[in-house]
C-alpha positions in Angstrom: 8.3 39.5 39.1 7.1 39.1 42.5 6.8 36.3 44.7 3.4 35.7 44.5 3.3 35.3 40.6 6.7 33.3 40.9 4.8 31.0 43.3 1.9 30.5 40.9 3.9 29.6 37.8 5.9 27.3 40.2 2.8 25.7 41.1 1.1 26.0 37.6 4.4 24.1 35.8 4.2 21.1 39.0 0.7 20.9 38.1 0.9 20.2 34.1 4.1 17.9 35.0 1.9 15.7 37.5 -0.6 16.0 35.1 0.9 14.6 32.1 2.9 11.9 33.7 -0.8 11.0 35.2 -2.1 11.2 31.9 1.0 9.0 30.4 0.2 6.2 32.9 -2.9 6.2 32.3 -2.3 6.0 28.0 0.2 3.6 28.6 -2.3 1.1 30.9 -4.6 1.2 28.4 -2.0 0.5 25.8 -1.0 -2.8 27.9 -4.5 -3.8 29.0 -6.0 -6.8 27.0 -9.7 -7.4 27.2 -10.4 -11.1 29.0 -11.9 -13.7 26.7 -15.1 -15.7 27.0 -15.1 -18.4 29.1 -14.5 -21.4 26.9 -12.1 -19.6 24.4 -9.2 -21.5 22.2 -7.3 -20.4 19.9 -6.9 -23.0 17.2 -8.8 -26.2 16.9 -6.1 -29.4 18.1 -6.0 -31.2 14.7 -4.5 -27.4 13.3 -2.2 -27.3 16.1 -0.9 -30.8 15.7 -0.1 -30.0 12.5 1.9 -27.1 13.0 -0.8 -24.4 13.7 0.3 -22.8 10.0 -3.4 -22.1 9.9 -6.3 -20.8 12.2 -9.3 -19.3 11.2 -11.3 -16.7 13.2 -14.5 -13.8 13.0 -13.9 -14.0 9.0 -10.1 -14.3 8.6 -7.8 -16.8 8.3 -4.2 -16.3 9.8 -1.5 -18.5 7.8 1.8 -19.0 8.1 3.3 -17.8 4.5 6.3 -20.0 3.3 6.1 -18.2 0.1 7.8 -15.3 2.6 10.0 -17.6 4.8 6.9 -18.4 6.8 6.0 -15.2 7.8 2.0 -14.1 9.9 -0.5 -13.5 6.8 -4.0 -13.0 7.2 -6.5 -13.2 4.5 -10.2 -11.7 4.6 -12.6 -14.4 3.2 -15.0 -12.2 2.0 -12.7 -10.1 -0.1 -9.9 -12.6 -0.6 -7.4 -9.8 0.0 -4.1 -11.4 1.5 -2.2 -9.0 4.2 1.0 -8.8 5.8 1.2 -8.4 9.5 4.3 -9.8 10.6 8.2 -10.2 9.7 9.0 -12.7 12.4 8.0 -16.2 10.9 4.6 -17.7 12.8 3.4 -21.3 13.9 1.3 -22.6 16.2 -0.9 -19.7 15.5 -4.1 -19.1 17.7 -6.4 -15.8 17.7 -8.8 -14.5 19.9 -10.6 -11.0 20.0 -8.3 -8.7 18.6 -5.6 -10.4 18.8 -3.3 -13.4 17.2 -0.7 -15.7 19.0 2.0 -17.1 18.0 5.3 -18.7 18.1 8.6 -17.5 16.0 11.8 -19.3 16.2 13.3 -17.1 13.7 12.9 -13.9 14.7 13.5 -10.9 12.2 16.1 -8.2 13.4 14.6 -5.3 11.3 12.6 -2.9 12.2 9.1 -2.1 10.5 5.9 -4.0 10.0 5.4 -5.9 13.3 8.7 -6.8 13.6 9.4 -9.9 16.8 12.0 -7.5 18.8 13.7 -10.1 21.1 14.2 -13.5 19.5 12.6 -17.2 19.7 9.6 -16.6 21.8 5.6 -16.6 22.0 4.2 -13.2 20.8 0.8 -11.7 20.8 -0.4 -9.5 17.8 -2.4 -6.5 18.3 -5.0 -7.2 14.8 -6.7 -4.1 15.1 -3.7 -1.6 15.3 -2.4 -0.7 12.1 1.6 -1.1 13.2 0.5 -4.5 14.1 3.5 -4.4 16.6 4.4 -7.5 18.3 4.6 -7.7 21.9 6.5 -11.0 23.4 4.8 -12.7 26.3 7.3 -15.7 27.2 11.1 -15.9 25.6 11.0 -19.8 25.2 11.5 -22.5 22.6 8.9 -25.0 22.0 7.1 -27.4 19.8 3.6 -26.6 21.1 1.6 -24.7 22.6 -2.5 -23.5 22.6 -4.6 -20.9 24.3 -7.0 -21.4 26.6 -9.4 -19.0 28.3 -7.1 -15.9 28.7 -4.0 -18.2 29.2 -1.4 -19.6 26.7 -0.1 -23.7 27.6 2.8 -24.1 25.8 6.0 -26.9 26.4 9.4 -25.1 27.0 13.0 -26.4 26.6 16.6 -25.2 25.8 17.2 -24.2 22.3 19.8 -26.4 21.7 17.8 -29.7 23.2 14.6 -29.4 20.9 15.8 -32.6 19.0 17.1 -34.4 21.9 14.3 -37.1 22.2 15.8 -37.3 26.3 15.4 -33.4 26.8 13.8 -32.1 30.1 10.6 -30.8 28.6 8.2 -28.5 31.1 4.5 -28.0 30.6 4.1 -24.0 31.1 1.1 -21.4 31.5 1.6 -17.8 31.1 -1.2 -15.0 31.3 -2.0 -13.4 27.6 -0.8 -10.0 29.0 2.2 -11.4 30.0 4.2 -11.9 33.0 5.4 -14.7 34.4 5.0 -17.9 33.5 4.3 -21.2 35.8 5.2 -24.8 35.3 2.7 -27.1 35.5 4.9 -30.1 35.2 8.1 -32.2 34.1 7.3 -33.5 31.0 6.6 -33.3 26.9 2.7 -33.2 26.1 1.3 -33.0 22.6 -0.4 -29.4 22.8 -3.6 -28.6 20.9 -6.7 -30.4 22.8 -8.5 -28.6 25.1 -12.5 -29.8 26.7 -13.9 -27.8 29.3 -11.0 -25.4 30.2 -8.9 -28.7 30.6 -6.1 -29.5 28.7 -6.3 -33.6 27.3 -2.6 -35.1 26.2 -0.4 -38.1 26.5 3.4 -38.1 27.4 5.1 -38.4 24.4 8.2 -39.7 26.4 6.3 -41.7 28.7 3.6 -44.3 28.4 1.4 -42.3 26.4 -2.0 -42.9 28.2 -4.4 -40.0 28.1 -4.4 -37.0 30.6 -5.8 -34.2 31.3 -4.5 -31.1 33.5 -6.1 -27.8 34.9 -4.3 -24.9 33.3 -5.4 -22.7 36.4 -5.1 -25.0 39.3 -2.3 -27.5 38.2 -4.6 -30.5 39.1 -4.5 -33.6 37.0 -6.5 -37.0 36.6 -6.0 -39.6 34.2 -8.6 -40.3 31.7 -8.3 -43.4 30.2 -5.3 -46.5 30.5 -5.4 -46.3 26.6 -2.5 -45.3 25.0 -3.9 -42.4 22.4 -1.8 -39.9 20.5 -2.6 -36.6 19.4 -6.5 -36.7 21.0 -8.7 -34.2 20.1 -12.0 -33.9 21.8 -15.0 -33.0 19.5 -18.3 -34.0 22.5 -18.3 -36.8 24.0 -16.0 -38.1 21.9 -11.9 -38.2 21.4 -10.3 -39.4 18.5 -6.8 -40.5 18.9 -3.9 -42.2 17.2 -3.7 -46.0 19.0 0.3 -46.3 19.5 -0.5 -50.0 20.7 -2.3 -50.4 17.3 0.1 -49.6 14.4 -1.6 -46.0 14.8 -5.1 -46.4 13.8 -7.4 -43.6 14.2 -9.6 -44.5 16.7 -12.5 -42.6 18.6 -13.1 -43.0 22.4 -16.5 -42.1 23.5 -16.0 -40.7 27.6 -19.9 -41.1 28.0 -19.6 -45.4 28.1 -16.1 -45.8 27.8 -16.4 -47.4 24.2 -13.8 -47.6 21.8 -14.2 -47.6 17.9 -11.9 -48.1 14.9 -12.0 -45.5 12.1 -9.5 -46.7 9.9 -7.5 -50.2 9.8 -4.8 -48.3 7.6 -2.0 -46.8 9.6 -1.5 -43.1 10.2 1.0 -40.9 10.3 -0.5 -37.5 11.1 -4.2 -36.1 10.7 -7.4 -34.0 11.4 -10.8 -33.7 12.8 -13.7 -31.6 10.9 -16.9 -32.1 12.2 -18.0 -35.4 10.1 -14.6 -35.4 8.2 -10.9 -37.1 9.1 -8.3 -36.1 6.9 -5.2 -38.2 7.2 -1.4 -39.1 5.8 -1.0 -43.1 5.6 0.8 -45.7 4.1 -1.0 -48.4 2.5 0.9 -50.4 0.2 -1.6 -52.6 -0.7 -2.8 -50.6 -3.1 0.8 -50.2 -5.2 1.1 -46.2 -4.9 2.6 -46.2 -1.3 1.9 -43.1 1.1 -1.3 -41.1 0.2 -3.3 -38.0 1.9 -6.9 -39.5 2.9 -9.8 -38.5 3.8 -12.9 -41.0 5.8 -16.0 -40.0 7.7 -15.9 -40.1 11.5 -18.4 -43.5 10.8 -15.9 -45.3 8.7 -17.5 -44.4 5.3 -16.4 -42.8 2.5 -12.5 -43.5 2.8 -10.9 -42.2 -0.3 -7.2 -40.5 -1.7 -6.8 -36.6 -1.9 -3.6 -37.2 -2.8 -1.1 -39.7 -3.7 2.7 -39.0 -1.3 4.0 -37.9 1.7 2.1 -34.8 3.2 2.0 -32.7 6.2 0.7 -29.8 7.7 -2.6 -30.4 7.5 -4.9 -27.7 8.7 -8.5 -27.3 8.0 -10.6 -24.3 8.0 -14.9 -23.6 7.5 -13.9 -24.0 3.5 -10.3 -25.6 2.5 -7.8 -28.0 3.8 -4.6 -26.8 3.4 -1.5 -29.3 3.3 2.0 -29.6 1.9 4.5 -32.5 0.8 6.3 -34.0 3.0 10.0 -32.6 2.2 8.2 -29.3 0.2 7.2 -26.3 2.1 5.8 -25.1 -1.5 3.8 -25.0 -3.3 0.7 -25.3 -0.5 -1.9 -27.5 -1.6 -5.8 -27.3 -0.7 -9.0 -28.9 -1.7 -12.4 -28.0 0.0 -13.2 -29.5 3.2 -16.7 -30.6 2.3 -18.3 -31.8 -1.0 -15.9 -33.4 -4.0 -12.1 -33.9 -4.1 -10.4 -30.6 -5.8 -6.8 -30.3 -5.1 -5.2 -27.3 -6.0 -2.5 -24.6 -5.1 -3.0 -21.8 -2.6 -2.1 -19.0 -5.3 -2.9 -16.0 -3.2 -0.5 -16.8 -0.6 2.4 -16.9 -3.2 0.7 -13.9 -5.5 0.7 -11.0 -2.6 4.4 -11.8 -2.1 5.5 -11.8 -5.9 3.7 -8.8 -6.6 5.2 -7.1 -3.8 8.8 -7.8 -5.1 
């Protein structure tokens, strides 16, 4: 072989290496390239993600939390009512956006297969349109909130072993939904869920509790109002909120003349905003049966008793509200968000696990 021809393989076999590493980078960009969101995008509504964001609903699906499967990502197509699998890690605070799902695992799942969480207690996103539905972890924290916003994830962050420590240092973080890392926006532990204009509206739940509201992008903060008001959630001009200096009312506080309105006199201990609906856990005992799920219109009418006990996780969706008792994770309960009380069991969720035994 003469040198000529030696020199044109040589060249020839540099060329198809260059060429397919070029083409690998290239594959692999697109394989870690997410698509921005709309301006204006979140991921869960607040009441949800106040209540554990075990469900979120989005372009026909609703994600859920299955504790029928150790509380594993489940999706379910509401036109078909089929009930699928994506994830072994276990899921809360779930939000979805475009293709994609959110969430947080604390438990993460150590085998291999069906999006499997591959590093431990973090906050994942979900590929939905991929059929290995592989899991791709975008901050290793612990936390007991978090939302997204736009094309960014707020979440709060803390050491593993202080999440019950009531005196913990607890930091308000921001990290990119393609990952990378993330920024503290402050010393402190916000209730995460409500978000108005881009903003992000809270109270310091180891602080004074008045409401707040931050700039996810900027850092910049303002108070809003001198009120103390847990758990707000913006729906307008209005926010409805939990009056600590009240026994925990619901109450509504209207931005656009600085009103304030009582919903319920009865005291609450968790609840939810759907457009002209509140659905709530309280104690009244004087009516003789003690703790009971409610339900009122945002006007005051209408209060009445889903339920009769101790319930949480309530999370509402276009069609059911789904909820559990207090010391239960199962069976899950749901009645239909608008129209007559009808409680019953979520048997679909419990059905696609036994008949995959």
């Amino acid at each position: 072989m003469n040198k000529t021809v030696k020199r044109i393989i040589g060249i020839g076999v540099v060329v198809f290496i260059v060429g397919g590493l070029t083409l690998l980078r290239i594959l692999g960009g697109r394989e870690k390239k997410v698509p921005l969101n709309e301006a204006g995008t979140v991921g869960n509504t607040a009441g949800n993600l106040y209540n554990g964001g075990s469900f979120c609903e989005k372009n026909g699906y609703i994600y859920f939390s299955n504790p029928y499967d150790s509380g594993r990502l489940y999706c379910m197509d509401k036109a078909s009512g089929e009930v699928t699998k994506l994830a072994n890690g276990n899921a809360s605070f779930i939000n979805a956006a475009g293709n994609y799902v959110y969430f947080y695992s604390d438990a993460a799942s150590d085998q291999a297969g069906l999006g499997y969480v591959r590093r431990g207690r973090g906050i994942y996103r979900l590929d939905v349109s991929s059929k290995k539905h592989d899991n791709i972890m975008i901050a290793e924290t612990t936390c007991d909130g978090m939302v997204l916003a736009d094309n960014n994830i707020l979440y709060t962050s803390f050491g593993a072993t202080e999440k019950n420590d009531g005196n913990a240092l607890v930091t308000l973080n921001t990290v990119s939904i393609a990952g990378g890392d993330p920024t503290v926006l402050f010393e402190g532990h916000p209730n995460v869920g409500c978000v108005k204009g881009g903003n992000l509206y809270f109270s310091e739940m180891q602080k004074e509790g008045t409401l707040k509201m931050i700039d996810p992008v900027s850092g910049d903060g303002s108070d809003v109002s001198s009120e103390r008001m847990f758990l707000p959630i913006a729906d307008g001009s209005k926010i409805y909120y939990l009056d600590s200096n009240d026994d925990y009312h619901i109450k509504v506080y209207d931005t656009s003349d600085d009103s304030i309105r009582e919903i319920s006199s009865k005291r609450c201990d968790t609840y939810n905003v759907y457009e002209d609906w509140i659905y709530f856990q309280t104690v009244d005992t004087s009516d003789n049966e003690g703790y009971a799920l409610m339900r009122i219109r945002t006007d005051g009418s209408d209060e009445e008793v889903v339920r009769y006990g101790v319930h949480r996780n309530i999370c509402i969706t276009d069609d059911y509200v789904y909820f559990r008792e207090f010391n239960n994770d199962v069976p899950v309960y749901r009645t239909p968000t608008n129209g007559g009380v009808n409680v019953t069991t979520f048997d679909a969720a419990e059905n696609v696990v036994m008949n995959a035994k």
